[in-house]
N, C-alpha and C positions, 0 to 999 in steps of 0.2 A: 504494500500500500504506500502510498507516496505521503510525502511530509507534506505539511501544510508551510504553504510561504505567507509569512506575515509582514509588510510594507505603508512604510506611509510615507505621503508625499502631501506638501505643503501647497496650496492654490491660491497666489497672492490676492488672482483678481479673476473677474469672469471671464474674462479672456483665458485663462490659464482653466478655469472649469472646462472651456470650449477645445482647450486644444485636450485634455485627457478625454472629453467624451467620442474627439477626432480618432485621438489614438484607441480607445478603445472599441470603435469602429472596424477598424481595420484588424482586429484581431479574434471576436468571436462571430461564428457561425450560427446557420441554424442546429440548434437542439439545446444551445448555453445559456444559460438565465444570468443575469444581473442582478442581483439583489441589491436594490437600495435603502438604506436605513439613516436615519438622522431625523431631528425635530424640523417641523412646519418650519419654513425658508432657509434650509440647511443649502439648497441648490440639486435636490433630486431631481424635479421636471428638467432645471437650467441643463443640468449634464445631457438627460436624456434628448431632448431636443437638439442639441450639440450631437451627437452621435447619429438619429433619426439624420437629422441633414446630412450628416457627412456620409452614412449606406447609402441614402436616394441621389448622393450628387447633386442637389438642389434647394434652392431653399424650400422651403415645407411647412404649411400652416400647420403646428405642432403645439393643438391645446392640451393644458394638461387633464388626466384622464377623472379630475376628482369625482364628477357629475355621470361621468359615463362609465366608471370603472377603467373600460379597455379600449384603447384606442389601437387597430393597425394599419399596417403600411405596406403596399406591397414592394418588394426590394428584389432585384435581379436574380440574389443566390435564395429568397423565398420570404416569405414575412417575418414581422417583427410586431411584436407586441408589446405596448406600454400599458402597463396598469396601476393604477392607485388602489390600493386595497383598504384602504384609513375605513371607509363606511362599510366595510364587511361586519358584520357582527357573527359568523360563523365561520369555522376553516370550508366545512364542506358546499360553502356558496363558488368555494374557488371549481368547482364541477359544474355549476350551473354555467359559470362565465366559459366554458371548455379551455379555460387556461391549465389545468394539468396534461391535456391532450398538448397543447399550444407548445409546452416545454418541451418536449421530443421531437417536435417537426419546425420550428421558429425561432428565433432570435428572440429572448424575453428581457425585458426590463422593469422589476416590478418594486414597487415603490410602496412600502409598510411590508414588507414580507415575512414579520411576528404574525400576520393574521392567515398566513398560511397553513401555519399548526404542523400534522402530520404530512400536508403536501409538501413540503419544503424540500428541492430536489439535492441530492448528494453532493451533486456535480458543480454546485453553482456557484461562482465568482463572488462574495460578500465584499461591499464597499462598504464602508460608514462615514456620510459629509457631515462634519462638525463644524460651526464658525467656528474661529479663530482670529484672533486680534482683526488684520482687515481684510482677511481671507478666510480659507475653511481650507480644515483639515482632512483630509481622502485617506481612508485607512481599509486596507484591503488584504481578506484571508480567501486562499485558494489551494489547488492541489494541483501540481504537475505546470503546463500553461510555460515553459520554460522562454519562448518567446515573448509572452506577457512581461514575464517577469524580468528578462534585458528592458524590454523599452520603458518599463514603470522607471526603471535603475537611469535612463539615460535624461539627463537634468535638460536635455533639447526640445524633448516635447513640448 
């Protein structure tokens, strides 16, 4: 079983949110989740939106998902899924939304992922956006991902 990498990296400004949500565009496919965690305006949507634009190559009306739950996108290598889960009041509504099917065949990004419970996938990339002085702090637990884990490393991003 592989170790788990734990990393943090520092985001002075949203620009720096935009360019990790770039970077991290270019590195998960469909079947990888994202899990986002952090308090109300930590920069979950900002990142997500940052990345959504950067898979479609375009810019992209990219509301966030609080009202709708789940918002997707079709993207060349297959969809992507953003979801806000904050107004789930059960794990198991995440079956009604077909977002546990969504995690095996789509790009997922899902924003409150404590309200996933027992669905919560093995496999998935954990961030955590925290402000920070006048920035926010990105702290990220994963397994394997050895390419993730150079470009997290390289201060150019």
């Amino acid at each position: 079983m592989c170790q788990s990498t734990r990393l943090q990296v520092f985001l002075p400004s949203e620009d720096a949110t935009d360019s990790l949500g770039r970077l991290l565009a270019g590195h998960l496919v469909p079947g990888d989740t994202l899990l986002l965690t952090g308090p109300i305006g930590a920069g979950k949507s900002h990142l997500s939106r940052a990345f959504i634009r950067a898979r479609l190559n375009r810019m992209e009306d990219v509301p966030s998902p609080t009202f709708t739950l789940v918002q997707t996108y079709e993207d060349a290598a297959g969809d992507i899924w953003h979801a806000d889960l904050y107004r789930l009041s059960h794990p198991d509504e995440v079956l009604e939304l077909g977002l546990e099917d969504a995690m095996s065949t789509a790009i997922c990004l899902i924003e409150w992922p404590d309200r996933l419970g027992r669905h919560l996938p093995q496999s998935a990339i954990h961030l955590t956006l925290t402000p920070q002085a006048q920035g926010r702090l990105a702290e990220f637990v994963f397994q394997g991902r050895p390419a993730l884990k150079k470009a997290l490393h390289d201060p150019a991003f």
